[in-house]
ROVOTOR-221228 format. One record per residue (C-alpha): residue in one letter; y, z, x. Coordinates in pm, 1 decimal. Layout:
N
+------+----------+----------+----------+
: code :       c2 :       c3 :       c1 :
+------+----------+----------+----------+
:    A :        Y :        Z :        X :
...
+------+----------+----------+----------+
***
This chain:
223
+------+----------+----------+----------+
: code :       c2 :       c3 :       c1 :
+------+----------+----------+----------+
:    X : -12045.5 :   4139.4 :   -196.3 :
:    X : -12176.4 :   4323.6 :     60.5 :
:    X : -12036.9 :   4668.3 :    196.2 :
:    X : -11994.2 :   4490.8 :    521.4 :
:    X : -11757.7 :   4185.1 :    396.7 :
:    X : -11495.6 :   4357.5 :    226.1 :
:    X : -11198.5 :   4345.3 :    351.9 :
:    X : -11069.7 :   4686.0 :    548.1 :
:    X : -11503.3 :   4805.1 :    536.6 :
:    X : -11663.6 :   4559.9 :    786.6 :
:    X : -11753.7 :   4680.7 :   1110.7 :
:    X : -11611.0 :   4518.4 :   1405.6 :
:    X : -11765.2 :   4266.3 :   1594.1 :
:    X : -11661.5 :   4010.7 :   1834.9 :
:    X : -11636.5 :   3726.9 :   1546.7 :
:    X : -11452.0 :   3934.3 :   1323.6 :
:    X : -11234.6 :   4177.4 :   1569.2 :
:    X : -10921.3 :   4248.7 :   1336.3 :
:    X : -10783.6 :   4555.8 :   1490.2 :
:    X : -10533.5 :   4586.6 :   1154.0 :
:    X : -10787.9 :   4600.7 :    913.5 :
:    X : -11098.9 :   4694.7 :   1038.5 :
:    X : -11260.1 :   5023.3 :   1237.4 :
:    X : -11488.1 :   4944.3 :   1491.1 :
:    X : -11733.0 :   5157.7 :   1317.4 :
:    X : -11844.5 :   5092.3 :    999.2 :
:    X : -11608.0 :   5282.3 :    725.1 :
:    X : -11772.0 :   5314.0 :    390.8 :
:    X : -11492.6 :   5340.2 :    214.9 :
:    X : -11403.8 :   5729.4 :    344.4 :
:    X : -11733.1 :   5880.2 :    331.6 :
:    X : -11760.7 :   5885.4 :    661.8 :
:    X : -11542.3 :   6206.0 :    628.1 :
:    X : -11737.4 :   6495.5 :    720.6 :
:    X : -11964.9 :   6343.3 :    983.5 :
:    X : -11803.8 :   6457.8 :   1280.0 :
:    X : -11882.2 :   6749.8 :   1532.4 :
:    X : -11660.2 :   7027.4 :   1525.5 :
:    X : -11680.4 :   7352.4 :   1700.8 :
:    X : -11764.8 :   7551.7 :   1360.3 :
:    X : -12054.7 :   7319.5 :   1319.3 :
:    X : -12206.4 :   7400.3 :   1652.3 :
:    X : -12435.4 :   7666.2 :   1709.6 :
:    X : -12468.7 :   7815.9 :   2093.8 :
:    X : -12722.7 :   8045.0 :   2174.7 :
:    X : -12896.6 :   8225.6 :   2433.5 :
:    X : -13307.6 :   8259.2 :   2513.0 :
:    X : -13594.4 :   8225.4 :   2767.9 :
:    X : -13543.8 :   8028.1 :   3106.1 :
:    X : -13751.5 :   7794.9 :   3006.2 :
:    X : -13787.4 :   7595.3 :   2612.5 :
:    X : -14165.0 :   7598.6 :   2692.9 :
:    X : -14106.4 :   7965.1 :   2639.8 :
:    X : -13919.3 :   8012.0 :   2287.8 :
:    X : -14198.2 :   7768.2 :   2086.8 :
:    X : -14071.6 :   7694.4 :   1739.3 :
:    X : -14013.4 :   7763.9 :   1425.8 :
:    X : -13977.2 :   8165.5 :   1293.5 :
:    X : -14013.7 :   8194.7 :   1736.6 :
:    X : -13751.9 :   7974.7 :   1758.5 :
:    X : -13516.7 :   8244.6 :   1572.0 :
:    X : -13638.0 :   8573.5 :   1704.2 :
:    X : -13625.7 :   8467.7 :   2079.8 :
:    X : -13257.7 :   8332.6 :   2065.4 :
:    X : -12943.3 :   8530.8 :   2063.5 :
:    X : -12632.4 :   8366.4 :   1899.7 :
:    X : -12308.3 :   8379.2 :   2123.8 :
:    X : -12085.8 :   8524.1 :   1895.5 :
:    X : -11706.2 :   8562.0 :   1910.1 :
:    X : -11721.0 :   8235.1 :   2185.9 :
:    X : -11385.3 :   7990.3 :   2149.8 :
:    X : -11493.3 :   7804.6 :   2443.0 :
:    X : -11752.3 :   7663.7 :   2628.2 :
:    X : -11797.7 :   7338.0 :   2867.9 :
:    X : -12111.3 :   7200.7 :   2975.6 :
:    X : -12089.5 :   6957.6 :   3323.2 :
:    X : -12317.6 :   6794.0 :   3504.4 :
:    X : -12269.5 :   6542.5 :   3799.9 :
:    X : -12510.3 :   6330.5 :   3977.1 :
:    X : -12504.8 :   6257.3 :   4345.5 :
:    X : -12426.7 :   5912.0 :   4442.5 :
:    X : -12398.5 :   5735.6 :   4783.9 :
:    X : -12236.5 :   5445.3 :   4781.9 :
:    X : -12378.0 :   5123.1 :   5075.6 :
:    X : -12191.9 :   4868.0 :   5176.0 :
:    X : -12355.6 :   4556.9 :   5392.4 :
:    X : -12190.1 :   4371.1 :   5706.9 :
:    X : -12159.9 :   4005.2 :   5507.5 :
:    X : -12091.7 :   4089.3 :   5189.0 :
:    X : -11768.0 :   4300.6 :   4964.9 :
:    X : -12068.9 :   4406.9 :   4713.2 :
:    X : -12243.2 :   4741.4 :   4748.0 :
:    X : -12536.3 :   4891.5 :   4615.3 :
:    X : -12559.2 :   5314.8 :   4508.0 :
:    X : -12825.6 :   5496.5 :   4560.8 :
:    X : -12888.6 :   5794.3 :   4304.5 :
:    X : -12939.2 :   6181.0 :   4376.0 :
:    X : -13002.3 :   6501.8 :   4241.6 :
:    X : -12852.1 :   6627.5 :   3944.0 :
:    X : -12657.2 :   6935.0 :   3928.4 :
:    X : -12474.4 :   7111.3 :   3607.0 :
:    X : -12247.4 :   7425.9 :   3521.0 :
:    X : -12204.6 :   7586.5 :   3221.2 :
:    X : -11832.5 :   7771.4 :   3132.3 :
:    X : -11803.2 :   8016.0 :   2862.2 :
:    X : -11499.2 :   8194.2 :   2790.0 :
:    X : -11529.9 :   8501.9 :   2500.9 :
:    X : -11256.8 :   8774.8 :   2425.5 :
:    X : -11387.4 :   9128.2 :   2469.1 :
:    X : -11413.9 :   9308.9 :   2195.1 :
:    X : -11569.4 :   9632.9 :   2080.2 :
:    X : -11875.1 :   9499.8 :   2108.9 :
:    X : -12170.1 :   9386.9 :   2327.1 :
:    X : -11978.2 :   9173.9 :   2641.8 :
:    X : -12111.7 :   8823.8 :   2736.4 :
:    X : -12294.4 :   8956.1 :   3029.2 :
:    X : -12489.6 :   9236.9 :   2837.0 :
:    X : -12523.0 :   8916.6 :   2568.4 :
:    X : -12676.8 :   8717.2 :   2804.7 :
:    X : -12932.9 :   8947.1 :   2905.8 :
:    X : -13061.9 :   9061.9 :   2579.6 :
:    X : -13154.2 :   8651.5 :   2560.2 :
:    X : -13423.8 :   8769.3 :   2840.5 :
:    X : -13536.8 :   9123.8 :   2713.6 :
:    X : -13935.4 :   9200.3 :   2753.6 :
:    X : -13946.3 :   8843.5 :   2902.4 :
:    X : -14054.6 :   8885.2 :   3268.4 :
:    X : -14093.6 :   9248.6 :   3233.3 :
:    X : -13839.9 :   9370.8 :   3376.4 :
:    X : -13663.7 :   9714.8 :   3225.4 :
:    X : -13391.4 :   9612.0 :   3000.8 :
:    X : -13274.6 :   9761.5 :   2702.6 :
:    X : -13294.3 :   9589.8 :   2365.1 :
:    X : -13084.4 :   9590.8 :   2065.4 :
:    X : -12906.0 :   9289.3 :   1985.0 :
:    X : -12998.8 :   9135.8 :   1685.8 :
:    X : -13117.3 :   8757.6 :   1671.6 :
:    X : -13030.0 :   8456.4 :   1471.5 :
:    X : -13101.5 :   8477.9 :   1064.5 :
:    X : -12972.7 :   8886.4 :   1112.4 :
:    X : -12692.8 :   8984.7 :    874.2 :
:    X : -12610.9 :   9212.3 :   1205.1 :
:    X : -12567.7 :   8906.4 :   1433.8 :
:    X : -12345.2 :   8983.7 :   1744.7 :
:    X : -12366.3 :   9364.5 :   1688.8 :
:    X : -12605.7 :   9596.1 :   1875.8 :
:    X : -12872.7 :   9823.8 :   1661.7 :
:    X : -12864.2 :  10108.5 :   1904.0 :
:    X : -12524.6 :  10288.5 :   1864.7 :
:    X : -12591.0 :  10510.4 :   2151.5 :
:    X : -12639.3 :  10163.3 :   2405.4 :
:    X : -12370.9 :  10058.9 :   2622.3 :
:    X : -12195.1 :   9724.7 :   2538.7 :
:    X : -11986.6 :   9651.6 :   2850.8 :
:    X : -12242.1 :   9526.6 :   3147.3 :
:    X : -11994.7 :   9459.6 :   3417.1 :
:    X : -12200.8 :   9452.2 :   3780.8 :
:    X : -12304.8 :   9095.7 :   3858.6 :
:    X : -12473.8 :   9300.1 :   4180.0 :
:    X : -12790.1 :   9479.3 :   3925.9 :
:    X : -13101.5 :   9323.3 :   3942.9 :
:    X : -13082.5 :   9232.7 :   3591.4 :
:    X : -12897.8 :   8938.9 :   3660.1 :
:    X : -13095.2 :   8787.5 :   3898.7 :
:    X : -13344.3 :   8688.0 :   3648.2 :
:    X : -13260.7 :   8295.5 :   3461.3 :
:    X : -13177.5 :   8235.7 :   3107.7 :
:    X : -13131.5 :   7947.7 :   2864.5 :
:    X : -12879.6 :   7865.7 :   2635.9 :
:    X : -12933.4 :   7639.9 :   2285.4 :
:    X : -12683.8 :   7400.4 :   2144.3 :
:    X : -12760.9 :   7293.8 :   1780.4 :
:    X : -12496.7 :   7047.1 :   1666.4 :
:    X : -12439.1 :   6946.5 :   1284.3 :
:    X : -12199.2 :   6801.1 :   1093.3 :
:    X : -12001.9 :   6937.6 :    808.1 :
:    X : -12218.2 :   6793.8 :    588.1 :
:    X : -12495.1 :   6985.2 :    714.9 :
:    X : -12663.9 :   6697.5 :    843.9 :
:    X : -12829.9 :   6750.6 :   1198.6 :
:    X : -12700.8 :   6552.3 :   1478.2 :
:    X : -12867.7 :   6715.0 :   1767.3 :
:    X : -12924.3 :   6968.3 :   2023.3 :
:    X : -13023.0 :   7060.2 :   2362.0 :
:    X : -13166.1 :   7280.0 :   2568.2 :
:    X : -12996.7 :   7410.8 :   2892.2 :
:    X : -13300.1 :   7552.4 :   3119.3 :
:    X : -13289.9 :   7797.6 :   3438.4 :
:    X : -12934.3 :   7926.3 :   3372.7 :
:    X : -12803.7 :   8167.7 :   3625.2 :
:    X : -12473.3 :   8340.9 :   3665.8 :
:    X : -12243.4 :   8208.7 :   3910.0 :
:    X : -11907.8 :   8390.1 :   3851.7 :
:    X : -11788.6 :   8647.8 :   3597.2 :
:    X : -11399.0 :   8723.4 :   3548.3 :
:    X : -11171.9 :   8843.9 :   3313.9 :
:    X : -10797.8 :   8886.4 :   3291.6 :
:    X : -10556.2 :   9098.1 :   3146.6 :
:    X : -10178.6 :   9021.7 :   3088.3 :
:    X :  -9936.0 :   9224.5 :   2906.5 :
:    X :  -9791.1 :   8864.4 :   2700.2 :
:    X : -10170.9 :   8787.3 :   2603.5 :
:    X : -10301.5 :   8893.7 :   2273.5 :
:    X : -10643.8 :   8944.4 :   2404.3 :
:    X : -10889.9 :   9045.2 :   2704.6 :
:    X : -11091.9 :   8735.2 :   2809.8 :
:    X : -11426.4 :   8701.5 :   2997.9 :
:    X : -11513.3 :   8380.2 :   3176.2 :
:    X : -11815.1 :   8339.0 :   3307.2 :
:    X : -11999.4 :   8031.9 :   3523.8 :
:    X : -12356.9 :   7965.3 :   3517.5 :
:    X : -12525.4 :   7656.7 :   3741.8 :
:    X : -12842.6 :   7520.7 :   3559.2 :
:    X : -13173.1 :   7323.1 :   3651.9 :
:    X : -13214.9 :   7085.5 :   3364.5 :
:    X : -13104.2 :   6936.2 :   2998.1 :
:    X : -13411.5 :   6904.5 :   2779.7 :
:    X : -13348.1 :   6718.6 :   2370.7 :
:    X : -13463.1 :   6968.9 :   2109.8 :
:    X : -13576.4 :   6766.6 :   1796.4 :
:    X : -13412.8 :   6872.2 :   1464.1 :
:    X : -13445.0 :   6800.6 :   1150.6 :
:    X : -13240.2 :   6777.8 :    809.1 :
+------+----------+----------+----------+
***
């Protein structure tokens, strides 16, 4: 007997709908446990503007930053629409736009490099412009700490020049299993809005930050 026929296995279809017995996926009997996205399986990081500019492989890992300490981030994007209607007719036709998308990023402060001074470490000696290096990059045991003791962590003036210059930001998705399910490339980010808050009932200092962004591109991965 097939995985498919037994009873409480099958995936749904429109012959066999049985909403007590079946998923509408295919369940294999539980394994599917451990296939699904979660936050600690996701990898964020910051590089280059542009994907044509980080390459691959061991380039790949020495041009991207991870976003450390980061408990939440939302990626948006809406598309222009007009909606036309026709004298004669209750049926309407859309026409299609431009695309526009934000990025939100929220990260506690911490004694450590802020998200602004992480963001532009993802673009040091990439135009040419005078920035100070030090972060270490993905596959460093010193991930999300800065190499130069004597460099400042908190960059807090959206106004310097150093933030008029793009970024991009990786998102490598796997499951707990270790198996790759995908991951994108967010090109041209620039900051939009920076804030943080502080409260005397909140545990912690927060930054949130807002970015606006030219394009998604699909970064292949494999297993």
């Amino acid at each position: 007997m097939a995985v498919q026929d037994r009873p409480g296995y099958g995936k749904s279809t429109l012959a066999n709908w049985r909403f007590r017995q079946f998923h509408l996926a295919l369940d294999r009997g539980g394994k599917n446990q451990g296939t699904f996205m979660t936050p600690e399986s996701t990898l964020i990081a910051a590089g280059p503007a542009r994907l044509s500019d980080v390459g691959g492989g061991s380039a790949l890992s020495g041009l991207l930053v991870p976003v450390a300490v980061c408990d939440n981030v939302a990626v948006n994007q809406n598309k222009m629409l007009q909606q036309i209607f026709e004298i004669g007719s209750r049926r309407s036709y859309f026409v299609g736009g431009h695309t526009t998308g934000t990025v939100s990023l929220s990260r506690p402060m911490f004694n450590g490099p802020s998200v602004l001074r992480l963001l532009t470490a993802a673009t040091a000696d990439y135009d040419g412009l005078d920035n100070p290096a030090g972060l270490a990059t993905i596959g460093s045991d010193q991930a999300g700490k800065t190499l130069n003791e004597g460099q400042a962590e908190l960059y807090i003036n959206l106004q310097a020049e150093i933030f008029d210059r793009p970024l991009g930001m990786l998102f490598y998705m796997i499951d707990q299993r270790n198996v790759p399910y995908g991951a994108m490339y967010v090109e041209d980010c620039n900051v939009q809005a920076h804030a943080f808050n502080i409260a005397a009932q909140a545990m912690t200092v927060v930054e949130n930050l807002s970015l606006m962004f030219d394009r998604i591109l699909p970064v292949a991965v494999t297993e």
